[in-house]
TORKOL-714713 format. One line per 5 residues: number of its first residue (from 1); for each residue y negated, x negated, z of C-alpha. Coordinates in steps of 0.1 Angstrom, whole numbers, plus 5000, padded with zeros to 4 digits. Layout:
<atoms>
NUM> Y X Z; ...
</atoms>
This chain:
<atoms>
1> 5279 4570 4549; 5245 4579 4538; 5220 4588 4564; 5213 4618 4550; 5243 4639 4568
6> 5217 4632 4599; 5205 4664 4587; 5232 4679 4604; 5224 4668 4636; 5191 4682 4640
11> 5199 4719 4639; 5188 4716 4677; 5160 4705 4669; 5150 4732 4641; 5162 4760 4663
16> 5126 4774 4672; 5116 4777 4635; 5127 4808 4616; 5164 4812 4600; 5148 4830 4572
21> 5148 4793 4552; 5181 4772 4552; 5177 4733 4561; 5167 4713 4533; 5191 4684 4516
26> 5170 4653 4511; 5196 4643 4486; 5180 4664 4459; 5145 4648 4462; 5133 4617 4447
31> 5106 4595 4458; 5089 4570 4434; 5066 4548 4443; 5042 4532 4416; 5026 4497 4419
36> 4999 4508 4440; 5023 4527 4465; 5015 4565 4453; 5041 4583 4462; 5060 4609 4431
41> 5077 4631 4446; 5107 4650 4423; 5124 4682 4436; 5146 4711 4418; 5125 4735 4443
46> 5083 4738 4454; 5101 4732 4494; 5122 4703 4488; 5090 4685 4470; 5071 4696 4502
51> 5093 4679 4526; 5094 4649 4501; 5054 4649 4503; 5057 4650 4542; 5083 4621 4547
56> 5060 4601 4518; 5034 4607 4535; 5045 4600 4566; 5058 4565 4559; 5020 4561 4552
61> 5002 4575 4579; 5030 4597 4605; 4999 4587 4634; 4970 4606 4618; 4996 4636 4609
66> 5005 4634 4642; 4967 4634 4653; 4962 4671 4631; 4995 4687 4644; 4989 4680 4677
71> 4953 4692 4675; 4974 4724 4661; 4995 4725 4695; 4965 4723 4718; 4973 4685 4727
76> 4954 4659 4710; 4932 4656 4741; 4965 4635 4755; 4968 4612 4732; 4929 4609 4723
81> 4914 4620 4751; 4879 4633 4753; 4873 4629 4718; 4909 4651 4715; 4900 4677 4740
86> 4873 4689 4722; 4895 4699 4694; 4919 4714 4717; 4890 4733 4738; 4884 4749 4696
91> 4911 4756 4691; 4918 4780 4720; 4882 4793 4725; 4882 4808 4688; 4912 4824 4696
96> 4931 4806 4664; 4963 4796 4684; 4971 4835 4686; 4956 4850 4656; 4985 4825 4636
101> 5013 4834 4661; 5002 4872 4653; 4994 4868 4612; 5019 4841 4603; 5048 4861 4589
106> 5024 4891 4577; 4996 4877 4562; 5015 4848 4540; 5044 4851 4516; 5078 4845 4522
111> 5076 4817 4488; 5047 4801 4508; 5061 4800 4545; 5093 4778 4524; 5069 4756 4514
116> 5056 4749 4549; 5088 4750 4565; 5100 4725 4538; 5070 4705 4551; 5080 4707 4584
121> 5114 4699 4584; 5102 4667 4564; 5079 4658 4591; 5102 4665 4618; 5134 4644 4602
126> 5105 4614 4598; 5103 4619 4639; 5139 4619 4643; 5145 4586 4622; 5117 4565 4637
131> 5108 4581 4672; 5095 4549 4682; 5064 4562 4662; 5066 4593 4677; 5031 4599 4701
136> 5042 4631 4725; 5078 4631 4725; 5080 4668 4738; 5058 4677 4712; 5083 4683 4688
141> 5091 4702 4668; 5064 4707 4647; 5064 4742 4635; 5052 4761 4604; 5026 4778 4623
146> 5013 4745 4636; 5007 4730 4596; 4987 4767 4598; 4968 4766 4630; 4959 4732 4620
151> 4939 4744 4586; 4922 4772 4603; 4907 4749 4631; 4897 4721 4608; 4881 4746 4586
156> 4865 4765 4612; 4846 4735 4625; 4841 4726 4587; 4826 4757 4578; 4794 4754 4610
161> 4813 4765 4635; 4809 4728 4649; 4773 4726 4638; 4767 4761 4652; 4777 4743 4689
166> 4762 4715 4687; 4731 4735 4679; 4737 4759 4712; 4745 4728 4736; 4711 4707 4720
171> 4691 4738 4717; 4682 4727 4678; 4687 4762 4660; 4658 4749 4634; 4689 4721 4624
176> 4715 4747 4624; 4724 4741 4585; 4729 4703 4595; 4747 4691 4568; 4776 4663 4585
181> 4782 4629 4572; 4803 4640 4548; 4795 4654 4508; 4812 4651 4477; 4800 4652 4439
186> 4814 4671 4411; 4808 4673 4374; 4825 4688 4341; 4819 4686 4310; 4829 4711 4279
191> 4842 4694 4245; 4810 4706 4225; 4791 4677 4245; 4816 4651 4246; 4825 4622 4227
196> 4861 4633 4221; 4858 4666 4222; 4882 4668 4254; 4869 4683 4289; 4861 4660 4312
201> 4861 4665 4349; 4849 4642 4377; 4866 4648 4418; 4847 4626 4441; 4849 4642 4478
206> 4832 4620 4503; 4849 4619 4538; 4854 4593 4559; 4877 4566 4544; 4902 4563 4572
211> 4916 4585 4599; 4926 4617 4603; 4906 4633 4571; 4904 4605 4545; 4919 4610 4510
216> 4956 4604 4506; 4966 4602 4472; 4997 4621 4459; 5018 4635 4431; 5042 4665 4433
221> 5067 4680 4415; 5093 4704 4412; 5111 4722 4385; 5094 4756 4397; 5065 4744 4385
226> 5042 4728 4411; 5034 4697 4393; 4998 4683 4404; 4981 4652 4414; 4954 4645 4438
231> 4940 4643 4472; 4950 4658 4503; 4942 4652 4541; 4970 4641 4567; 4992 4672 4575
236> 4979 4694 4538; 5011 4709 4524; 4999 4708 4491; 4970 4688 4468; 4936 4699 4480
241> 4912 4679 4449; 4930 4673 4416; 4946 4684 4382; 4975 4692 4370; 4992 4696 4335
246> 4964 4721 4322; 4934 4721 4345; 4920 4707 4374; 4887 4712 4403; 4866 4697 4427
251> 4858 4703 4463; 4819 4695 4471; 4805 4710 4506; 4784 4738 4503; 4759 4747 4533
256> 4755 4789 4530; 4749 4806 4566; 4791 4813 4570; 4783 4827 4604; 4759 4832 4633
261> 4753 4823 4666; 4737 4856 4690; 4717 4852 4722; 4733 4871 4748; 4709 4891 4773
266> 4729 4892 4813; 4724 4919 4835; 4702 4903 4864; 4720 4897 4892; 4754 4904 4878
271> 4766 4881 4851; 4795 4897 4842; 4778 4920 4819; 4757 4918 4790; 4731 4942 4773
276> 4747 4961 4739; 4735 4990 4726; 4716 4997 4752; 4746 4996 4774; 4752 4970 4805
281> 4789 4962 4791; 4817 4935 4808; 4826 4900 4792; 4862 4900 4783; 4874 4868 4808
286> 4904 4845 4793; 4915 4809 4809; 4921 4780 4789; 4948 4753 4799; 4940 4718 4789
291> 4951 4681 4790; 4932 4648 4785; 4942 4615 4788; 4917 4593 4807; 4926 4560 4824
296> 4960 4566 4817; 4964 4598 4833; 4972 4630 4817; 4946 4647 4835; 4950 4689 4836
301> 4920 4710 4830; 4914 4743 4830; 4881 4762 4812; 4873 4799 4819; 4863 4816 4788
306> 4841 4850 4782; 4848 4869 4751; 4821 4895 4738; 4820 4920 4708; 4801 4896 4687
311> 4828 4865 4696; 4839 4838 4723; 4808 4829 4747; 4795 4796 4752; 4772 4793 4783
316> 4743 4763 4786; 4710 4760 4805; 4695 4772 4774; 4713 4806 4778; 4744 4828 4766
321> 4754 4829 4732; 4782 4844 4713; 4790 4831 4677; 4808 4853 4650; 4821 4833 4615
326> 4849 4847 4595; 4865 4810 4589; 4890 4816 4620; 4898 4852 4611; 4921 4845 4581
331> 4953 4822 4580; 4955 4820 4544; 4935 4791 4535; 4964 4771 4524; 4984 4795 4504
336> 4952 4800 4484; 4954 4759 4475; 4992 4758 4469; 4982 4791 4439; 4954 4764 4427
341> 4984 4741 4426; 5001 4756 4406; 4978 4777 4383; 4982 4773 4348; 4955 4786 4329
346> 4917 4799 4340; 4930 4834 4344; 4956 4823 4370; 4931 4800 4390; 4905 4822 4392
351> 4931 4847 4403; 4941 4822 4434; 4900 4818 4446; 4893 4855 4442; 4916 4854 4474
356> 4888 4841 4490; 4907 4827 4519; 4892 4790 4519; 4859 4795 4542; 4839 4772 4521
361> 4835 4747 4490; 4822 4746 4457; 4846 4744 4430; 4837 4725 4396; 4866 4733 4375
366> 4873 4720 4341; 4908 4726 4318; 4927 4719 4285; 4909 4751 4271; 4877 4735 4268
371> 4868 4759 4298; 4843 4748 4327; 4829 4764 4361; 4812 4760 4390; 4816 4787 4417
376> 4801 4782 4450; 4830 4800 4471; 4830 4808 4509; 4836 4831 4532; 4798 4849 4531
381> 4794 4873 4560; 4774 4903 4539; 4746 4910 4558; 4717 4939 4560; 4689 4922 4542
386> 4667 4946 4563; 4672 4929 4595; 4658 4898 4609; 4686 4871 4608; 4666 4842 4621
391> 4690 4823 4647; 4696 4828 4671; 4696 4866 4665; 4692 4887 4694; 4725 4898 4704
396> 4718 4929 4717; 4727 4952 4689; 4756 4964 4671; 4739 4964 4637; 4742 4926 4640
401> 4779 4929 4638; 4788 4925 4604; 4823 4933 4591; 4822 4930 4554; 4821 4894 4526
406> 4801 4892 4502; 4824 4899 4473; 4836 4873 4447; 4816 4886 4421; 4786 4886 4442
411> 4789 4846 4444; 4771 4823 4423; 4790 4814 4397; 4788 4796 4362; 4815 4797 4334
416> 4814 4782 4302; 4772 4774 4301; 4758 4769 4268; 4739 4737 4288; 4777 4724 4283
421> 4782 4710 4317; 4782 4721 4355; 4777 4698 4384; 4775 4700 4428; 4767 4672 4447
426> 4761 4695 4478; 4727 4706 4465; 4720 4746 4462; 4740 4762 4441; 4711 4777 4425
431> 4711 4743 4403; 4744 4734 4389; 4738 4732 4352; 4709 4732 4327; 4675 4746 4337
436> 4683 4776 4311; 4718 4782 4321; 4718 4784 4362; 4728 4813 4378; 4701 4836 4390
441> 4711 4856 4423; 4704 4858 4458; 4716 4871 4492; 4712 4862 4531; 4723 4832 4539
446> 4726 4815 4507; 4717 4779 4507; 4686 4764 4488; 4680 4731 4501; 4685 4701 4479
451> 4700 4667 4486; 4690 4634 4465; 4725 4635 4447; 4720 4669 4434; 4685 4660 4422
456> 4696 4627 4408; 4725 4647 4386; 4700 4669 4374; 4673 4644 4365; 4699 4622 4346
461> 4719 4649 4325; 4689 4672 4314; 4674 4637 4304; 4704 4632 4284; 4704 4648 4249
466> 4733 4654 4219; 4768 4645 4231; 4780 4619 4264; 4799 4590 4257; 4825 4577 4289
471> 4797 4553 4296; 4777 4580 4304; 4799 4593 4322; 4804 4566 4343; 4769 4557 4347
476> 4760 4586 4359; 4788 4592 4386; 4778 4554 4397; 4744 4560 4399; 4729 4539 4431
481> 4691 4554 4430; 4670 4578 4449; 4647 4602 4424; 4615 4587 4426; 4596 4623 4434
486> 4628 4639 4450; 4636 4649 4484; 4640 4618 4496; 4606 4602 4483; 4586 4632 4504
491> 4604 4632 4533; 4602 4595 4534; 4565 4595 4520; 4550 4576 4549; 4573 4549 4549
496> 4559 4538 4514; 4521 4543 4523; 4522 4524 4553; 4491 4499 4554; 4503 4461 4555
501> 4467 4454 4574; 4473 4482 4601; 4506 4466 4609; 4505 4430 4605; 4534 4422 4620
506> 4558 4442 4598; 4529 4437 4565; 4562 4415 4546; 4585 4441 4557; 4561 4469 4545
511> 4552 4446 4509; 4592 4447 4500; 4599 4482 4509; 4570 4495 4482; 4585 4468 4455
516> 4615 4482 4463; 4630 4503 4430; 4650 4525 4453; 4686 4514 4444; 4715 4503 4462
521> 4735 4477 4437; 4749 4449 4458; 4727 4419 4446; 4694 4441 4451; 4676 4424 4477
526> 4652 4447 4489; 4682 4477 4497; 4694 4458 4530; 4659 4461 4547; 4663 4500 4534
531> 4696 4502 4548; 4691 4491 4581; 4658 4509 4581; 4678 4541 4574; 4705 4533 4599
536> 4675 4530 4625; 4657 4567 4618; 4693 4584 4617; 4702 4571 4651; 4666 4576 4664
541> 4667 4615 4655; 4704 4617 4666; 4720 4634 4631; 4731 4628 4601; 4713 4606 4576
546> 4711 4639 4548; 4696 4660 4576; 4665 4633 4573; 4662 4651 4536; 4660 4686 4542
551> 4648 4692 4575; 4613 4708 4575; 4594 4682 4597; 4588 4649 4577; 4593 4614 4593
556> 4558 4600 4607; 4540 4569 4603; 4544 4560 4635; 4582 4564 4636; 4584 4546 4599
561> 4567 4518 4615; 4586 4517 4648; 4622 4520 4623; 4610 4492 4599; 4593 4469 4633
566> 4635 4470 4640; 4651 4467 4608; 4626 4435 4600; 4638 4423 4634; 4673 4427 4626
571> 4676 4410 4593; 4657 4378 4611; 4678 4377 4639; 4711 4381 4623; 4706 4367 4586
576> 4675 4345 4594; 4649 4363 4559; 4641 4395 4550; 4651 4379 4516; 4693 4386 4511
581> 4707 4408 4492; 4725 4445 4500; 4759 4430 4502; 4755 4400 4523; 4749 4430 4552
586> 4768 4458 4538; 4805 4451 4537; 4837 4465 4525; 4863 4455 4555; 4898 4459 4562
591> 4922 4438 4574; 4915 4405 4559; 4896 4420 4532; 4858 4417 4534; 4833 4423 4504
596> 4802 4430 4498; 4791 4470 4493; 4770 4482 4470; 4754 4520 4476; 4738 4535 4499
601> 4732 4569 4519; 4729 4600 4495; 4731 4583 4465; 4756 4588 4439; 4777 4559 4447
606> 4772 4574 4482; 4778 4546 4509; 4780 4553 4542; 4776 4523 4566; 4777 4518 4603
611> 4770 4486 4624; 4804 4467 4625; 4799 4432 4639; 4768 4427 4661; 4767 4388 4663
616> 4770 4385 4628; 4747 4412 4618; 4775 4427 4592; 4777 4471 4582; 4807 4486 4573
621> 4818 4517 4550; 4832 4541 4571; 4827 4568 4550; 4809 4581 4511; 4832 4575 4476
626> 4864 4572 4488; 4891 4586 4465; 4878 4597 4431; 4898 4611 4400; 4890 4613 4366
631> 4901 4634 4337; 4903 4640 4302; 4919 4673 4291; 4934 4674 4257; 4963 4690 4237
636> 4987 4665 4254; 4992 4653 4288; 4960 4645 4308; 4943 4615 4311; 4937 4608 4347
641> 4925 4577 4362; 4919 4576 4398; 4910 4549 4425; 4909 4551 4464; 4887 4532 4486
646> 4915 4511 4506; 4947 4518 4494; 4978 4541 4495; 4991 4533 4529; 4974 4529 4570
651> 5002 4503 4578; 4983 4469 4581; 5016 4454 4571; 5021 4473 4539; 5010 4459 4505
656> 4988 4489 4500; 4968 4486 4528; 4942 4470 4513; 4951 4464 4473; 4930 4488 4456
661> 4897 4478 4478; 4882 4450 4451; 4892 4478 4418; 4870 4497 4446; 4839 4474 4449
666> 4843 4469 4411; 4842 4505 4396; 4876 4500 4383; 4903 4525 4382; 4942 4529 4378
671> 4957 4547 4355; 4979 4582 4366; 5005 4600 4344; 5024 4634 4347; 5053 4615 4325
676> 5081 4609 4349; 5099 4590 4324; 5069 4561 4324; 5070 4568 4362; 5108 4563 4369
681> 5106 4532 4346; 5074 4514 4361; 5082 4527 4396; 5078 4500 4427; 5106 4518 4450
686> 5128 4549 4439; 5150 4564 4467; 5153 4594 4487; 5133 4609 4519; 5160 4593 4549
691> 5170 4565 4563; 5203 4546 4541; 5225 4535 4571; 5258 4524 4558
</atoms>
C-alpha cells in the first residue's frame, strides 16, 4: 500500500496548527522533474502545489530550510552556533516572534494562510519520512507562523536593520547605507526597440550561490491559477524573481534610508531612564532566552533587553541607541509575492505592490502587453523635511517618531518610457532609463549613490541607437568592464597614478595595472593582479567591496600601494608571474568541478570571489550571477531561458549538483516552458510528494 496513507498518521503531529485547513492528499500532486532536476509541480489547488514545492524542494536542500525555520523558532543558534545566535538574538529583540503570533490570522487571508499551511504540512511529511535528516528533532512541527516569522526577520536585516547594527556596535554611522555583498541587475525592454517586437525582460539577483539564500529554481502550478517560474530562497512559499504566463519582474536591492537609528540621552546616575520630551521617562525591560551550540554543548543564554518609544535598545561603549524601521512591523510580505504570482495583467500586479508590504526592492517589470516598469518600492518612513535627520538623530524628541510611509504614488516610478527600456543594477533610482525619460522626485532618505553596474547600463544602452538585437542583449547583461570615468575609476584614482619610480619594488605591478582595460574576461591577464588587489582593500577597510565605490573618503596612495605591494606578492608566491590570466586564480568549484571564472566585483557579470585554497593560491565564487532568467513575451507562451550557477540540487550525490556549472562559465542557458505536455513528455522523474513503500 502506497505510502501516502502515512498521511494519516501524522495528525499528532499537525495538532498545533489550525483546523481551519484540512490535511492535504499528496496523491493529487504531481512532481516532474526535467533534465536538469527542476522541479514542476501540478496541483488541482494553489495549497496542494505549495506542499508539492516544499517536499521538491526539500529533496534538494531540507538542511538550509531547516536553517530559515529554525531561525523562525528562535533556534538556529543550536545547530549553528554563534553565527546562529545572532539571528535568534533578531529575531526576539525586534519583537517579530510576537507581532506574527498576534497579526497572523488578522493581518493575512484565510486563501493565503492555506497556502502556507499547504507548505507546511509538505515540509513537515518530508521530516516525517526521512527524520534522519531532521537537525532539532523537538523542533517540529514547523508551523505557518514560523514560514511567516521567517520573512519578516530576513527582511528586516535585509532592509538595514543589520547594517543599522553593525553601524552602532563599530561606531561607523558615515557607512550606515553600506550596501552588503549582495546586488542584482534588471532590464526590460518594450517591443518598439526590439528586434521582434516582443518585451524582453532580464532577472539576475546576485546572492550568494549556496546556502541558506541562494536561488532555487522552480515551477508551480495549479488549476486556480498560480502558474509561475522562477527563483525563490529556502523556506519562500511562493516564486520571489520570475514570470509567468503573461508577465514577469525583477528584484534588484535598493539602498533608501528604511529606518533610523536614535542616540539615547540616560539620566546621570540612573540608567533606567532616558531624556523624551523633556521628560526623564523608564526603559521598558524584556528578557530574552537563548541557545548556542559551542563545543558540543547546547549552552543557555539569556539577554536583558530595554525597549523605548522610538524601538528595542542596543547599548555599546559608544552609547544608547534605539532604532525604528517599519520592515518588522508588517507580516505581509509574502502574501504580497504569492498576488505577484499570480497576477495576470499590469493592473492586477501593480494592484499586489501598491500593498506595499515587501520592505524593499526595485521591481523591473515587463509583460505580454508590450508594458514595462521600474518602481523603486520599500517601505519609506515619511519624514519632516524640516528636521535634521543626520544619523544618528538625537533621540530626545517625539517629532523624530515618525508614523506614516511614503505613499506608493510618491515612489519613483517609470512606466512605459518613450526611452523604450528601464534598468536597476542597485544604482539610484533616479537613473533607470534614458536621460529624457527618468523620473524626477525627491524625498528624505531617498538613495542617490551610484554603483559601477548602474553606470555601466547606462553608458552602454544610451550609446545604443534604433532597435536591440538578442546579441545586444546578451552583451550587455555579460558585460565584464568598469566605466572608464565612473565611480569606480575616482574612487580608485590613485591606484592608476601611482609612480613606478616612487615604488620600485611594485613598478611591474603598477606598469600592468595602468595597461589594464578594466575587464574581467577569463583569459585577461591583467584582471587577476586587480582581483587580488581588490580582495586586499575590501578586507583592509573591513566591508563590502561596493562600499569602496560610494563611500565619501577615496582610497590613498599609500593604501593602493600597500594593497598592490600584497597582491604582487601573492601572485609570485602562489602562481610564480604576475603574467596568468583571471581564471588560472579565480575558479568556479564544487565538488569535483573546478573552472576557471571570469568577472569580477561590480561588474555586470558580477563575480564575487573569496580566497579558497591558500597553498595553491586558488579564489572561489561564493557569491554575484547566480540564477538568471530570460524572457521573451509574445502572443503565445513565453520564451524563457534560465541558467543557475551550480545546479538544481545541494546533495553532493545528486546529478544536479554540479551539471549546469560549465552552461554557467559558458553564458549558456536552458530552455523553460509553461507547456506541461512537453514537460510530462521530456520529464527526468514523474511521481508524487511521499515515499512509495509497498
Amino acid at each position: 500500500m502506497r505510502f501516502f496513507l502515512l498521511i494519516s498518521g501524522f495528525l499528532s503531529v499537525y495538532s498545533s496548527f489550525s483546523q481551519t485547513f484540512s490535511l492535504i492528499n499528496p496523491e493529487n500532486i504531481t512532481i516532474a522533474r526535467d533534465t536538469f532536476g527542476v522541479p514542476h509541480i501540478f496541483a488541482p489547488t494553489d495549497a496542494e502545489a505549495a506542499y508539492g514545492l516544499a517536499w521538491a524542494h526539500a529533496e534538494d536542500d531540507f538542511e538550509h530550510i531547516q536553517h530559515n525555520l529554525l531561525a523562525a523558532k528562535g533556534r538556529l543558534g543550536e545547530v549553528l552556533g554563534k553565527e546562529g545566535v545572532l539571528f535568534d538574538f533578531a529575531l526576539k529583540f525586534l519583537g517579530i516572534d510576537t507581532l506574527v503570533e498576534h497579526q497572523y490570522e488578522k493581518d493575512l487571508t484565510e486563501s493565503f494562510r492555506k497556502v502556507i499551511e499547504g507548505y507546511v504540512q509538505g515540509i513537515n511529511a518530508y521530516a516525517q519520512a526521512f527524520p534522519h535528516e531532521v537537525l532539532i528533532k523537538n523542533a517540529l512541527p514547523f508551523t505557518g507562523q514560523d514560514v511567516i516569522k521567517g520573512y519578516v526577520l530576513s527582511l528586516s536585516l535585509m532592509s538595514g536593520v543589520g547594517m543599522a547594527l553593525k553601524a552602532i556596535k563599530e561606531n561607523r554611522f558615515e557607512e550606515f547605507f553600506a550596501p552588503n555583498d549582495q546586488g542584482s541587475n534588471a532590464l526590460a525592454i518594450a517591443p518598439s526597440r526590439t528586434e521582434d517586437g516582443k518585451t524582453w525582460l532580464l532577472i539576475n539577483s546576485h546572492q550568494p550561490i549556496e546556502g541558506r539564500f541562494a536561488w532555487y529554481e522552480a515551477h508551480i502550478n495549479s488549476e486556480e491559477g498560480w502558474n509561475v517560474i522562477g527563483g525563490l530562497f529556502p523556506g519562500g512559499v511562493t516564486i520571489f524573481v520570475g514570470s509567468n504566463e503573461h508577465l514577469g519582474w525583477a528584484h534588484t536591492t535598493n539602498y533608501h534610508n528604511f529606518g533610523d537609528v536614535y542616540k539615547l540621552y540616560t539620566k546621570p546616575g540612573n540608567k533606567k531612564y532616558y531624556l523624551y520630551d523633556g521628560q526623564w521617562k523608564k526603559f521598558r525591560n524584556r528578557k530574552l532566552l537563548l541557545k548556542v551550540k559551542l563545543a558540543g554543548l547546547k549552552i543557555g543564554l539569556k539577554k536583558k533587553v530595554l525597549d523605548s518609544e522610538f524601538g528595542p535598545v542596543f547599548k555599546t561603549k559608544h552609547g544608547w541607541f534605539a532604532i525604528r524601521f517599519p520592515a518588522y512591523q508588517d507580516i505581509r510580505s509574502a502574501e504580497q509575492w504569492y498576488r505577484m504570482n499570480k497576477a495576470q495583467n499590469f493592473e492586477e500586479f501593480e494592484t499586489a505592490i501598491k500593498m506595499q508590504a515587501i520592505p524593499l526592492f526595485n521591481i523591473v517589470y515587463a509583460d505580454k502587453n508590450g508594458n514595462i516598469l521600474m518602481h523603486s518600492g520599500g517601505k519609506i518612513p515619511w519624514r519632516n523635511p524640516k528636521l535634521n535627520w543626520k544619523l544618528p538623530i538625537t533621540g530626545t524628541s517625539s517629532s523624530y517618531k515618525w508614523t506614516d510611509l511614503i505613499p506608493y504614488e510618491k515612489m519613483p516610478s517609470i512606466l512605459n518610457p518613450a526611452c523604450g527600456y528601464v534598468y536597476n543594477a542597485n544604482q539610484t533610482p533616479l537613473h533607470a532609463t534614458g536621460e529624457s525619460c527618468n523620473w524626477d522626485g525627491k524625498f528624505i532618505g531617498l538613495q542617490l549613490f551610484e554603483y559601477n553596474r548602474g553606470e555601466r547600463y547606462k553608458e552602454l544602452l544610451e550609446a545604443h541607437t534604433g532597435k536591440f538585437s538578442w546579441n545586444d542583449f546578451l552583451r550587455i547583461k555579460f558585460d565584464k568592464s568598469y566605466v572608464k570615468n565612473g565611480c569606480y575609476a575616482d574612487r580608485f584614482k590613485a591606484a592608476f597614478e601611482l609612480d613606478e619610480q616612487k615604488y620600485p619594488d611594485i613598478a611591474d605591478a603598477i606598469q600592468k595595472l595602468k595597461t589594464w582595460n578594466l575587464s574581467g574576461e577569463v583569459d585577461n591577464k591583467e584582471a587577476a593582479l586587480a582581483m587580488v588587489f581588490h580582495d586586499v582593500l575590501m578586507k583592509k577597510n573591513n566591508g563590502p567591496f561596493a562600499l569602496l565605490m560610494i563611500r565619501h573618503k577615496k582610497i590613498t596612495e599609500e593604501e593602493c600601494a600597500d594593497a598592490l605591494r600584497k597582491a604582487k606578492r601573492f601572485l609570485l608566491k602562489h602562481h610564480g608571474s604576475l603574467d596568468i590570466s583571471l581564471g588560472q586564480v579565480q575558479r568556479h568549484i564544487r565538488g569535483n568541478i573546478n573552472i576557471p571564472a571570469s568577472g569580477l566585483r561590480e561588474v555586470s557579470r558580477a563575480a564575487d570571489a573569496k580566497l579558497y585554497d591558500m597553498k595553491r593560491g586558488l579564489y572561489r565564487i561564493v557569491s554575484g550571477d547566480g540564477y538568471i532568467q530570460l524572457v521573451k513575451f509574445g502572443r503565445d507562451y513565453p520564451e524563457i531561458w534560465s541558467v543557475n550557477a551550480y545546479g538544481a540540487s545541494s546533495k553532493p550525490d545528486s546529478p544536479h549538483y554540479t551539471d549546469q556549472m560549465e552552461m554557467f562559465q559558458r553564458e549558456e542557458f536552458k530552455p523553460m516552458t509553461f507547456d506541461k505536455s512537453k514537460i510530462l513528455n521530456m520529464a527526468e522523474r514523474i511521481y508524487k510528494p511521499y515515499v512509495d513503500k509497498k
